[in-house]
Chimera marker file (.cmm) of the C-alpha trace (Angstrom):
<marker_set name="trace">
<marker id="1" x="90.315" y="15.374" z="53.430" r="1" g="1" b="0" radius="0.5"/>
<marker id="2" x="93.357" y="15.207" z="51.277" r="1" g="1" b="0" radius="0.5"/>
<marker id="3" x="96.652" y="16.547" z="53.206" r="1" g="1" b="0" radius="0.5"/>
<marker id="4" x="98.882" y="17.280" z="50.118" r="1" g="1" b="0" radius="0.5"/>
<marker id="5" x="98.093" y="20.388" z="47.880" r="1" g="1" b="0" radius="0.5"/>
<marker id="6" x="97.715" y="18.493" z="44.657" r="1" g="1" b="0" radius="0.5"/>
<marker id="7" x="95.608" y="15.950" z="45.961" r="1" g="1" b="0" radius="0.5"/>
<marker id="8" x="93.619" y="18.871" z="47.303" r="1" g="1" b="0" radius="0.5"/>
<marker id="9" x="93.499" y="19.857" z="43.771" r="1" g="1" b="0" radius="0.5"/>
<marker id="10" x="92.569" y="16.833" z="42.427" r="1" g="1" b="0" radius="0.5"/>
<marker id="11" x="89.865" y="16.210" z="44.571" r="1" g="1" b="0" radius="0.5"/>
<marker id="12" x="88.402" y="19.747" z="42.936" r="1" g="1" b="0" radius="0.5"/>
<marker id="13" x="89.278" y="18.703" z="39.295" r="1" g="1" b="0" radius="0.5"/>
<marker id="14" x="87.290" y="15.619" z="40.446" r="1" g="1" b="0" radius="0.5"/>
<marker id="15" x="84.002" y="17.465" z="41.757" r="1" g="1" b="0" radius="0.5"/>
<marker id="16" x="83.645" y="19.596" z="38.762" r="1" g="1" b="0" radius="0.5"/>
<marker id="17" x="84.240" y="17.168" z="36.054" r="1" g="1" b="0" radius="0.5"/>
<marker id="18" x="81.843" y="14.830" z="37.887" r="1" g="1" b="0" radius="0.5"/>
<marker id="19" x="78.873" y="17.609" z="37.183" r="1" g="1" b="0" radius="0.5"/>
<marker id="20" x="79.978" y="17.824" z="33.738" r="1" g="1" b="0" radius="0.5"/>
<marker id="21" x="80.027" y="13.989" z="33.261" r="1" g="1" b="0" radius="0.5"/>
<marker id="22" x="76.490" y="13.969" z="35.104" r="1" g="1" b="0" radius="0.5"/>
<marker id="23" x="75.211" y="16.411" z="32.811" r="1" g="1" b="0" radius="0.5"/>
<marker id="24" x="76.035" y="14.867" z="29.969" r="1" g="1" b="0" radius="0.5"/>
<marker id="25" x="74.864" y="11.301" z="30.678" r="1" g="1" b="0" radius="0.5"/>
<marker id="26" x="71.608" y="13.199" z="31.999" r="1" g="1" b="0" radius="0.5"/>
<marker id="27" x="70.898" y="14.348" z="28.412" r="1" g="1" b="0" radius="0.5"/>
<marker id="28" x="72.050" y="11.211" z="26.830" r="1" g="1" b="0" radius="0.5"/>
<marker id="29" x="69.438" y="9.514" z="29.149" r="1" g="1" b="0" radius="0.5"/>
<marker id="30" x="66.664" y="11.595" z="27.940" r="1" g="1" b="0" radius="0.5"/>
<marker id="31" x="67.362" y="11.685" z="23.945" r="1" g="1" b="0" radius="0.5"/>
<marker id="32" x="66.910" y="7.928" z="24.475" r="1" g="1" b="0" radius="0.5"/>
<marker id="33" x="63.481" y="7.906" z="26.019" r="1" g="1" b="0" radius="0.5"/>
<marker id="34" x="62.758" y="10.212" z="23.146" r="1" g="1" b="0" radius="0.5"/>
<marker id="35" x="63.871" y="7.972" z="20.932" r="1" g="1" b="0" radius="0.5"/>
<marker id="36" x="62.021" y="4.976" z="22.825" r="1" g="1" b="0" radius="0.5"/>
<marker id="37" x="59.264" y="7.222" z="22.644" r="1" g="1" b="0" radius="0.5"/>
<marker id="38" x="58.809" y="7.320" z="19.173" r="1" g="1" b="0" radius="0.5"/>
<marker id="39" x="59.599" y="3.735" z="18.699" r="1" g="1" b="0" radius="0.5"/>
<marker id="40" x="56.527" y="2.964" z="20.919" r="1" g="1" b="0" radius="0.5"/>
<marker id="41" x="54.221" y="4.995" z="19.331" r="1" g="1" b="0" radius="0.5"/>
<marker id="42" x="55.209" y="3.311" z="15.892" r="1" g="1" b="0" radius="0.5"/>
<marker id="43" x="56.589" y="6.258" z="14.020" r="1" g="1" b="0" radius="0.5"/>
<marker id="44" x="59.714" y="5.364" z="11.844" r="1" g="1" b="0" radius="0.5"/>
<marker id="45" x="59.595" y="8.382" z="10.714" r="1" g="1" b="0" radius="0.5"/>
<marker id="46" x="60.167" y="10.163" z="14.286" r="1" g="1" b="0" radius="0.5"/>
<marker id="47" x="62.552" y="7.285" z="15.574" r="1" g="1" b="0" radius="0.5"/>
<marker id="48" x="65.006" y="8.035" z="12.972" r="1" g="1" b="0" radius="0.5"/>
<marker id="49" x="64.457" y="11.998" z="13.748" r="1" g="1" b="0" radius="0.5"/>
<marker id="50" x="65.671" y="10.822" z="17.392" r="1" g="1" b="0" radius="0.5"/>
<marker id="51" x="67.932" y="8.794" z="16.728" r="1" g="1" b="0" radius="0.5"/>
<marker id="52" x="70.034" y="10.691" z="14.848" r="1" g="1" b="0" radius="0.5"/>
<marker id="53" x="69.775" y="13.408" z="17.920" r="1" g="1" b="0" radius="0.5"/>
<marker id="54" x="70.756" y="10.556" z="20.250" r="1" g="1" b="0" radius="0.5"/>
<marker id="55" x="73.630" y="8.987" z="17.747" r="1" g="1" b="0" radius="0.5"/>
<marker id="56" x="75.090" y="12.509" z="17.468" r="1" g="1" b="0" radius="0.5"/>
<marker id="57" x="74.955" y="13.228" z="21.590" r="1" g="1" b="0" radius="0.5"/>
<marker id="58" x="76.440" y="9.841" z="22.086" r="1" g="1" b="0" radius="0.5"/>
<marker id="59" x="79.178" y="10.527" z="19.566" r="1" g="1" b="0" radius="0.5"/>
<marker id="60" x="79.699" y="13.894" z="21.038" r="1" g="1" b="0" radius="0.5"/>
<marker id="61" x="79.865" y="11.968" z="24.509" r="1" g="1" b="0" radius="0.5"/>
<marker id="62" x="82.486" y="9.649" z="23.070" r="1" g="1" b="0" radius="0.5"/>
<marker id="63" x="84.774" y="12.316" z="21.798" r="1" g="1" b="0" radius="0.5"/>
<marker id="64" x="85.111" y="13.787" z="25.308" r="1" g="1" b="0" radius="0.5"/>
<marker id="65" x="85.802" y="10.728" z="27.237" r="1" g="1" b="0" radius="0.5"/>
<marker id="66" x="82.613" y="10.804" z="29.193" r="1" g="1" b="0" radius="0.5"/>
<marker id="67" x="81.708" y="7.180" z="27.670" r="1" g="1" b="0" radius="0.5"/>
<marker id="68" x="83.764" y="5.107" z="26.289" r="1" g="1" b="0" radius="0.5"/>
<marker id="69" x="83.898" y="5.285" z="22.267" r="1" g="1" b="0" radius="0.5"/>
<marker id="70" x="82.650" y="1.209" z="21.680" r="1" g="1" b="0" radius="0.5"/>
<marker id="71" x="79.612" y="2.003" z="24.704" r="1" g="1" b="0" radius="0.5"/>
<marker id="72" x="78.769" y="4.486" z="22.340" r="1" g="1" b="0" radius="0.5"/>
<marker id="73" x="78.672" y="2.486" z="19.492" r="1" g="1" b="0" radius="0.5"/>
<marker id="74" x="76.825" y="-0.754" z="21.472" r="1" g="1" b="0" radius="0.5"/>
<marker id="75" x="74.311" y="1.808" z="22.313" r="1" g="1" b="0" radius="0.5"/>
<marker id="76" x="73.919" y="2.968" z="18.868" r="1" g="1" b="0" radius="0.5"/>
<marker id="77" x="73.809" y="-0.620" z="17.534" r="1" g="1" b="0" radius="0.5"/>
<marker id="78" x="70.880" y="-1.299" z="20.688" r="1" g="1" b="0" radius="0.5"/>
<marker id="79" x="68.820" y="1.575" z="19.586" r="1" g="1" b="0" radius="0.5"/>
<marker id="80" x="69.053" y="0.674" z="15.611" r="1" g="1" b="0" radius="0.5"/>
<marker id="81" x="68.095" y="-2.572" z="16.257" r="1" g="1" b="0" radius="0.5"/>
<marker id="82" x="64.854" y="-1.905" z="17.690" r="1" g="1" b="0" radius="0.5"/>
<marker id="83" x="64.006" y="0.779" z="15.000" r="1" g="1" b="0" radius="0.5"/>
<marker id="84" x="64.469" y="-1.931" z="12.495" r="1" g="1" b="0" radius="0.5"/>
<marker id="85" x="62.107" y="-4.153" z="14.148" r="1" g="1" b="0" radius="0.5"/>
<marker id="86" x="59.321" y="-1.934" z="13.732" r="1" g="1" b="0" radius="0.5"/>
<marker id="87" x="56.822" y="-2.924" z="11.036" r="1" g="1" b="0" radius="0.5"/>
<link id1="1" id2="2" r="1" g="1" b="0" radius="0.2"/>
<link id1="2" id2="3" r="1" g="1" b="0" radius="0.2"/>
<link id1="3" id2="4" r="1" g="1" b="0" radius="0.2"/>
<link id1="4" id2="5" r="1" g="1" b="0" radius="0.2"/>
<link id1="5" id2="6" r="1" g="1" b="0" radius="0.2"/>
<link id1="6" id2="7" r="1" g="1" b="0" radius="0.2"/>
<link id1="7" id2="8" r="1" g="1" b="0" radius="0.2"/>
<link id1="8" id2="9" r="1" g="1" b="0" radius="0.2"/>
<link id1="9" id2="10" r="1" g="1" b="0" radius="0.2"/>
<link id1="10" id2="11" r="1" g="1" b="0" radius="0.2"/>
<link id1="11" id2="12" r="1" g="1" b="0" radius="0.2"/>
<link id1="12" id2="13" r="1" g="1" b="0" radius="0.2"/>
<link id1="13" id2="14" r="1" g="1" b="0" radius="0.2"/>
<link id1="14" id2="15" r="1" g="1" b="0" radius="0.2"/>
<link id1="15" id2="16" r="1" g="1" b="0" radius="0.2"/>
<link id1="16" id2="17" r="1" g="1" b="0" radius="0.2"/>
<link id1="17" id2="18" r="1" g="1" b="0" radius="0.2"/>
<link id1="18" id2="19" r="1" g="1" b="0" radius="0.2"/>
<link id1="19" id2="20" r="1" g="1" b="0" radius="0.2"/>
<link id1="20" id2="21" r="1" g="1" b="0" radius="0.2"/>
<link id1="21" id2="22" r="1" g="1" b="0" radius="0.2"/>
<link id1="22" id2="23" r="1" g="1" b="0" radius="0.2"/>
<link id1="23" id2="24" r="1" g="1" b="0" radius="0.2"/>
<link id1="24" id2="25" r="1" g="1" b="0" radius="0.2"/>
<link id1="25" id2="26" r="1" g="1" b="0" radius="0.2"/>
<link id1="26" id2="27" r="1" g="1" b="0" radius="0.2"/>
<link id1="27" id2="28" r="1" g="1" b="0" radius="0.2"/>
<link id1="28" id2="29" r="1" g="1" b="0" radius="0.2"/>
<link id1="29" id2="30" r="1" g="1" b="0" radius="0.2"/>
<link id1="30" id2="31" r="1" g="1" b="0" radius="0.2"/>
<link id1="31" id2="32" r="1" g="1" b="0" radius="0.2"/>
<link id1="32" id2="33" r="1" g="1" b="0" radius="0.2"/>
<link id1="33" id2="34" r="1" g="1" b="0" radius="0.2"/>
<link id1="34" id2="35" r="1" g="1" b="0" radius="0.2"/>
<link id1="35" id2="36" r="1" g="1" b="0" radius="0.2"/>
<link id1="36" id2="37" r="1" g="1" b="0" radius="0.2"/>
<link id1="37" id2="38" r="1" g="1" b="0" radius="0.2"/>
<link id1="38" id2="39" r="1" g="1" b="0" radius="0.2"/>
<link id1="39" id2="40" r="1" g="1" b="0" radius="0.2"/>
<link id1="40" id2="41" r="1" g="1" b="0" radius="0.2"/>
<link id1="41" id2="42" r="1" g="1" b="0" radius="0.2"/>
<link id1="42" id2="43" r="1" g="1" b="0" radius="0.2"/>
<link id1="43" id2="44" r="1" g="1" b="0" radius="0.2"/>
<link id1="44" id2="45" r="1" g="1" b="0" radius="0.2"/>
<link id1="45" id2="46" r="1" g="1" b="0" radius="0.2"/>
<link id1="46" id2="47" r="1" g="1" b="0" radius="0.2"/>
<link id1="47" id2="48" r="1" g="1" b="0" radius="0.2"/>
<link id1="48" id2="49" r="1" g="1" b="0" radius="0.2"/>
<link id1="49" id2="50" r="1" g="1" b="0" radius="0.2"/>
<link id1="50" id2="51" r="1" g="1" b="0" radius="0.2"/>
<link id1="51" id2="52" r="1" g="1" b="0" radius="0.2"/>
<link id1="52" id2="53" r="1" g="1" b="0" radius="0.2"/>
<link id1="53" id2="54" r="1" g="1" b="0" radius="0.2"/>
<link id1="54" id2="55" r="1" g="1" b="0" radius="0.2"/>
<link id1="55" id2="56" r="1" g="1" b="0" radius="0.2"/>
<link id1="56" id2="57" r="1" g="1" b="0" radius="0.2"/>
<link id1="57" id2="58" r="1" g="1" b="0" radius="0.2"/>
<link id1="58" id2="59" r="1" g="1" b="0" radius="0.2"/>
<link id1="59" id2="60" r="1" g="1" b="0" radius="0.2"/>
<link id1="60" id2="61" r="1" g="1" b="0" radius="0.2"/>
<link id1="61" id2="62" r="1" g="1" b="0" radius="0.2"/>
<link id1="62" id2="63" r="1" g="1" b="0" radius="0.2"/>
<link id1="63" id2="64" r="1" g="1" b="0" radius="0.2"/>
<link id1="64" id2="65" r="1" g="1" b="0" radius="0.2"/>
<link id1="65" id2="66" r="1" g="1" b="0" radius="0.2"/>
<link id1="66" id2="67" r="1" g="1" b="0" radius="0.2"/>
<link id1="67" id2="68" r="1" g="1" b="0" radius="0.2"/>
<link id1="68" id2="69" r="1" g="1" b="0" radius="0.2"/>
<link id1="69" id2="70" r="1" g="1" b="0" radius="0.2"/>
<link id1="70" id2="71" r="1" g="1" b="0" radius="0.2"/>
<link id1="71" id2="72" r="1" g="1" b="0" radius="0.2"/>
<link id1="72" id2="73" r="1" g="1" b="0" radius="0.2"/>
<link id1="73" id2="74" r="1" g="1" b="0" radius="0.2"/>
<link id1="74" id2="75" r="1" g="1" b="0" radius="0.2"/>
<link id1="75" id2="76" r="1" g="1" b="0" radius="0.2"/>
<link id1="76" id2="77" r="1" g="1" b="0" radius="0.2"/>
<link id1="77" id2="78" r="1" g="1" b="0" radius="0.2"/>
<link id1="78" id2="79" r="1" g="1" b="0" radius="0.2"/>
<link id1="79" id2="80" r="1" g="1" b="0" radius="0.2"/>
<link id1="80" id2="81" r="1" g="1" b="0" radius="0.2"/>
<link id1="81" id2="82" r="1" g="1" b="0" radius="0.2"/>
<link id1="82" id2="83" r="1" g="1" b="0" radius="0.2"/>
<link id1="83" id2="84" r="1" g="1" b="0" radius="0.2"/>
<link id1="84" id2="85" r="1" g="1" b="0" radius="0.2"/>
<link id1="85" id2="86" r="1" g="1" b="0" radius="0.2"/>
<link id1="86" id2="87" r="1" g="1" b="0" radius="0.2"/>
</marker_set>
């Protein structure tokens, strides 16, 4: 337990941003198994539904610090990849 008031502070800054990051990453976990979803079951057409849901959270993501801007855009790049792969 912290001893000085604005580490005291900090450590409740810390707690609630940590819900908000987990929340986030949470949702950016499951637009990608949508997205994985639809590249299984061979559907261009759905995958690139997806993955413009799952770009635009990840870009959203990036904005506000939660992941770092070039994660985003590895992610992005990972995803894309595999859509254009499909036959």
């Amino acid at each position: 337990m912290p001893n000085i008031a604005s580490a005291s502070k900090r450590l409740r800054q810390n707690e609630v941003r940590n819900l908000y990051n987990r929340k986030i990453k949470s949702f950016l976990n499951t637009q990608k198994k949508r997205v994985i979803k639809s590249i299984d079951s061979n559907d261009k057409a759905a995958a690139m539904e997806e993955y413009k849901k799952y770009s635009s959270a990840l870009d959203k993501a990036a904005r506000k610090s939660v992941i770092h801007l070039n994660r985003a855009s590895a992610r992005k790049s990972d995803i894309m990849k595999k859509i254009n792969a499909m036959k």
